[in-house]
C-alpha positions in Angstrom: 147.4 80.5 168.9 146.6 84.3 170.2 143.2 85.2 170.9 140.9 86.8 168.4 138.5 89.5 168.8 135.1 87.4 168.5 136.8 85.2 171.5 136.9 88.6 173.7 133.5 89.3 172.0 132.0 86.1 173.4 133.7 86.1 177.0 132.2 89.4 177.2 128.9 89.2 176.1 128.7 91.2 173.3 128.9 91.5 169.6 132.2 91.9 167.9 131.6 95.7 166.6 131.4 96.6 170.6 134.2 95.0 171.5 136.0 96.8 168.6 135.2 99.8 170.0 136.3 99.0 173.2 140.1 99.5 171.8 139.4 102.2 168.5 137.0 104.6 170.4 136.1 103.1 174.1 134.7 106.7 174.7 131.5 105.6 172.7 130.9 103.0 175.6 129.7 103.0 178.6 131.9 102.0 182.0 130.5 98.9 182.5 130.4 97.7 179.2 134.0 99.1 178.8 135.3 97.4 181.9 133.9 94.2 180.8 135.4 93.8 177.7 138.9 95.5 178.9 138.5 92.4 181.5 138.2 89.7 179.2 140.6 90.8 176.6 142.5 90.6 180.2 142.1 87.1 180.8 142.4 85.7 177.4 145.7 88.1 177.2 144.3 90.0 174.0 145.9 93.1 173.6 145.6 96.0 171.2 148.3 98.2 169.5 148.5 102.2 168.9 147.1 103.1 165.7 149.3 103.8 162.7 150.1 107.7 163.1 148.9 108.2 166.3 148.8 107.5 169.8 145.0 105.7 169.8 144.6 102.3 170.7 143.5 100.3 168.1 142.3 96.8 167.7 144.5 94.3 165.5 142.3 91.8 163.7 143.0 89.2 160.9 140.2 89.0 158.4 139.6 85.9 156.3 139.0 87.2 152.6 137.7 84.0 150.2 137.0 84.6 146.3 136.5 81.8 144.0 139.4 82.7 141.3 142.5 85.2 142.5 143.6 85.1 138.5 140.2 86.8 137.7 141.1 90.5 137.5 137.3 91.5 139.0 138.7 89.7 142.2 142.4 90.5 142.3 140.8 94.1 142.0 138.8 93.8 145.8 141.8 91.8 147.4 144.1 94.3 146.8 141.6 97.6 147.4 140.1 95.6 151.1 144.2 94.8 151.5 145.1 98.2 151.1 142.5 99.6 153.4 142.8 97.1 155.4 146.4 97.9 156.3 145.3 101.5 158.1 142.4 99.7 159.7 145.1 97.1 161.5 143.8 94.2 159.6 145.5 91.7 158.3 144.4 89.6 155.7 144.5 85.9 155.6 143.6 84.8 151.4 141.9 81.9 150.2 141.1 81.1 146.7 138.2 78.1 146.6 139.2 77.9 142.8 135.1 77.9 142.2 134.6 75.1 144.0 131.6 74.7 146.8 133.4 71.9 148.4 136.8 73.6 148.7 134.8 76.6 149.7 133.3 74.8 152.5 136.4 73.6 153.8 138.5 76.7 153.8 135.5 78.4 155.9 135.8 75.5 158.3 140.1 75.4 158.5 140.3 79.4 159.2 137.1 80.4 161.0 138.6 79.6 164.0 142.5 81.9 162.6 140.4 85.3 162.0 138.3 87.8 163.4 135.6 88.3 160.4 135.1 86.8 157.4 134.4 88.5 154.1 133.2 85.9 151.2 133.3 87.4 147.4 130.7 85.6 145.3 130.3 82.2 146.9 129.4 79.2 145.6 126.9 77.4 148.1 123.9 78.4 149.5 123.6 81.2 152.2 122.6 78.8 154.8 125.1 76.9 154.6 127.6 79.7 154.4 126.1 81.4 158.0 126.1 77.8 159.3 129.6 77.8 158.7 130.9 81.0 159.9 128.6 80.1 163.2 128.0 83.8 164.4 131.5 85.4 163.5 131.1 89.2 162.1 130.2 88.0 158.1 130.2 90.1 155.0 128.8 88.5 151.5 130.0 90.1 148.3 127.7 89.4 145.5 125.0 87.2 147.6 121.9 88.5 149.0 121.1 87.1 152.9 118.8 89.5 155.2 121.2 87.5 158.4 124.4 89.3 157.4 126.5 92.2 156.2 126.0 92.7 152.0 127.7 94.2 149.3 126.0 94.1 145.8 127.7 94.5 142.5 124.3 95.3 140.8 124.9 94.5 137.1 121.4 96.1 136.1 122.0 99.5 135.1 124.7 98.9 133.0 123.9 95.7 131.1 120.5 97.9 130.1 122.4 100.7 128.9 124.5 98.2 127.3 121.8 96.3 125.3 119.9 100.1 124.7 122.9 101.0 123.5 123.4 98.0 121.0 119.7 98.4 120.1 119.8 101.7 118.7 122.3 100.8 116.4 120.8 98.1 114.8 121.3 95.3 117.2 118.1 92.8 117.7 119.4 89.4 117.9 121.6 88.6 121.0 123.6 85.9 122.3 124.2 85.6 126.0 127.2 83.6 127.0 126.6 82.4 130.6 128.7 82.1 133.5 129.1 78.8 135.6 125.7 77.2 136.7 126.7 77.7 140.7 127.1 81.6 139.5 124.9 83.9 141.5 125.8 87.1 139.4 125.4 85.2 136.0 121.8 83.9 137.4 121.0 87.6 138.0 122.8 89.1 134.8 120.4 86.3 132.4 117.7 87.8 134.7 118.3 91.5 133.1 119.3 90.5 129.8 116.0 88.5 129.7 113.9 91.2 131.0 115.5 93.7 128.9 115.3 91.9 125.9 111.5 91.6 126.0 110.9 94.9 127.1 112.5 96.2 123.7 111.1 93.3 121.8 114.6 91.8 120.7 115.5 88.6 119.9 117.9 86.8 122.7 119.0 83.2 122.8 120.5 82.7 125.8 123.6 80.0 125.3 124.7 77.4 128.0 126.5 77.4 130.9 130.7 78.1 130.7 133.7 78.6 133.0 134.8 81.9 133.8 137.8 82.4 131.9 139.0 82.8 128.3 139.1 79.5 127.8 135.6 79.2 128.6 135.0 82.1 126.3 136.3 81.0 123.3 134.8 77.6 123.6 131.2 79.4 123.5 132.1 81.1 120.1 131.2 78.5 117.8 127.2 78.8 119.2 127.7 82.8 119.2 128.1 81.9 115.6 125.3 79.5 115.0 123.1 81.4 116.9 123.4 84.0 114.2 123.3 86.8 117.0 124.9 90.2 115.9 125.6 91.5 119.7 126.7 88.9 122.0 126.8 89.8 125.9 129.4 87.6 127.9 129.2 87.3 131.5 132.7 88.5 132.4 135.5 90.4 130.6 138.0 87.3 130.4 134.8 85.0 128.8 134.5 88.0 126.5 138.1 87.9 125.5 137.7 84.6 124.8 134.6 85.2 122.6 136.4 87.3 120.1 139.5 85.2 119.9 137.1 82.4 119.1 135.1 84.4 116.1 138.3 85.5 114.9 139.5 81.7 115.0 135.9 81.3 112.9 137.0 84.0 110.3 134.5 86.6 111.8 135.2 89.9 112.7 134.6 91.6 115.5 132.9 94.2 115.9 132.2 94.6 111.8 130.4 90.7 111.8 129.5 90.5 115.6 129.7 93.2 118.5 130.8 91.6 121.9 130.1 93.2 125.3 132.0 91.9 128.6 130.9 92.6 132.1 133.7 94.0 134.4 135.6 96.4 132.7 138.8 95.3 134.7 142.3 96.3 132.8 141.9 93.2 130.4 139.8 95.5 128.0 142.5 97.7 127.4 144.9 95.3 126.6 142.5 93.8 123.4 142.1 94.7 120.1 139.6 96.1 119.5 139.6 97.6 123.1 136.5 95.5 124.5 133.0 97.5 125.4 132.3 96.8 129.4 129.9 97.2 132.1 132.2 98.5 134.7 131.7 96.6 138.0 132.5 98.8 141.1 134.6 96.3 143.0 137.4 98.1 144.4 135.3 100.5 146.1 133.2 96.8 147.4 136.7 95.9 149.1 137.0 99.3 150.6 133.2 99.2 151.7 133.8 95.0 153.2 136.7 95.9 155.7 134.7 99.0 156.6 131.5 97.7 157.5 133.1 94.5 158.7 133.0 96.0 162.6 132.1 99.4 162.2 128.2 98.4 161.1 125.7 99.0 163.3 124.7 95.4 164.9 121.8 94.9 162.5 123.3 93.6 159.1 124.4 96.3 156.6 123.2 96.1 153.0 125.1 98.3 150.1 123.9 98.2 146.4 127.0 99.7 144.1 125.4 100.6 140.8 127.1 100.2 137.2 127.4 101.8 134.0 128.3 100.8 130.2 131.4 101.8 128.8 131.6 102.0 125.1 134.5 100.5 123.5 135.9 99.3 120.1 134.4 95.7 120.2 130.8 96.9 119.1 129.3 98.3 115.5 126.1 98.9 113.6 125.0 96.4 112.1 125.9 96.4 108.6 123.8 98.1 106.3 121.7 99.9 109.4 120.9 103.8 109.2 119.7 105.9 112.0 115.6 105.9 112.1 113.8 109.3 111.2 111.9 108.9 114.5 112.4 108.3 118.0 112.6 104.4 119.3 112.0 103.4 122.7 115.1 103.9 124.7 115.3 102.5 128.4 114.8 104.5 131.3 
């Protein structure tokens, strides 16, 4: 098995980031440092390779890239942005797909920690502790999970799932539905969060429904309690849940959006594919696998923390309600 970078890191003494630089810009070092690492990428016969287009030595590193469902659009979305990226960086990556599953998850940390350079984990399913337990000191970056010990990228859901109920609230809307995610969700957790919070702020009714898996499956078995909730506006914690949603009040003879208006969260390519075109919060997470293999090695050694913020995109899947006319005055609108 060649050696990695974090093995020349540790012969060396220092972090992985330094010894990075050591073969993409050894001019930001100084000689001893330099010499040091240049020695023990020596000894463990590490070598780097010119950089694509140029005659710079560059570092060639293998990151391990983990995300709970590769079908899910939202995640096929970062793999192939951090891929792409990756491929000018010299990274290759090395793809696991824990199929939602903290156990697999755990496992597939511990079979390929020891294969990469850096890790990158895209909304996991067990607890940061455990998850920087696991990856024992290697260069670490968490999509969707918040950890003040390592590199973090944030998908914040806030802004847009606001507009989105605002939105829905000035045309009529004030009893909700939210269809959950799966219980080991972090983002669902923190999407209930804002739809709660939201909800009370504008004084609108909003039951919130159980938990679900993450698919249309998932979706459609939730429509039946969309109905009985007798919600006009249901929010649904993914795009493929919400797909599933409206083939399930269709299935129920309801019509969407004239009976109920259905909002996903994602706004991946799935929401041009349905009829009606489905209303979205559009989730950022191409430019998230971009930001990953960037601040993978190039961060500072203190962890990194990026926030990507959202916004609603109107669609076809949401109405009035029926029989609703514009107000004479000014409501409340979210700021």
């Amino acid at each position: 098995m060649r050696p990695t970078l974090t093995e020349v890191a540790g012969l060396a003494g220092v972090s992985v980031s330094t010894a990075s630089r050591a073969f993409s810009d050894p001019d930001r070092l100084n000689d001893e440092t330099l010499a040091r690492i240049l020695g023990a990428a020596a000894q463990l016969d590490y070598r780097g390779r010119a950089r694509r287009g140029g005659d710079v030595a560059s570092e060639p590193t293998t990151i391990g890239v983990i995300v709970p469902d590769i079908i899910n659009p939202i995640f096929a979305e970062f793999v192939r942005a951090a891929q792409s990226h990756g491929w000018y960086r010299q990274q290759t990556m090395m793809l696991a797909d824990t199929d939602s599953n903290p156990q697999r998850e755990r496992e597939i940390l511990a079979a390929i920690k020891h294969r990469v350079d850096g890790l990158v984990v895209v909304s996991p399913r067990q607890n940061v502790h455990d998850l920087l337990r696991l990856a024992d000191g290697m260069p670490l970056v968490l999509v969707n999970r918040e950890s003040d010990d390592c590199h973090t990228i944030i998908t914040d859901a806030t802004d847009g799932l606001r507009q989105a109920i605002g939105y829905l609230a000035r045309i009529g809307h004030r009893r909700f539905a939210y269809v959950q995610g799966p219980e080991l969700s972090w983002t669902n957790q923190r999407r209930l969060a804002t739809a709660i919070d939201t909800a009370e702020e504008l004084r609108l009714q909003l039951e919130v429904l159980g938990w679900s898996a993450e698919n249309i499956d998932g979706g459609e078995a939730a429509a039946a309690s969309v109905a009985a909730s007798g919600a006009t506006a249901a929010l649904v914690h993914n795009d493929p849940m919400a797909i599933g949603v409206m083939r399930g009040l269709r299935g129920l003879g309801l019509n969407v959006p004239r009976d109920v208006s259905v909002v996903g969260v994602d706004n991946t390519m799935l929401t041009q594919l349905t009829s009606p075109m489905l209303a979205s919060v559009d989730i950022p997470m191409a430019r998230a696998g971009v930001l990953a293999m960037d601040i993978l090695f190039d961060a500072p050694d203190q962890p990194r923390h990026e926030v990507l913020t959202t916004q609603f995109m109107i669609g076809e899947s949401t109405a009035p309600v029926r029989g609703w006319r514009p107000p004479q005055h000014d409501e409340k609108e979210i700021r």
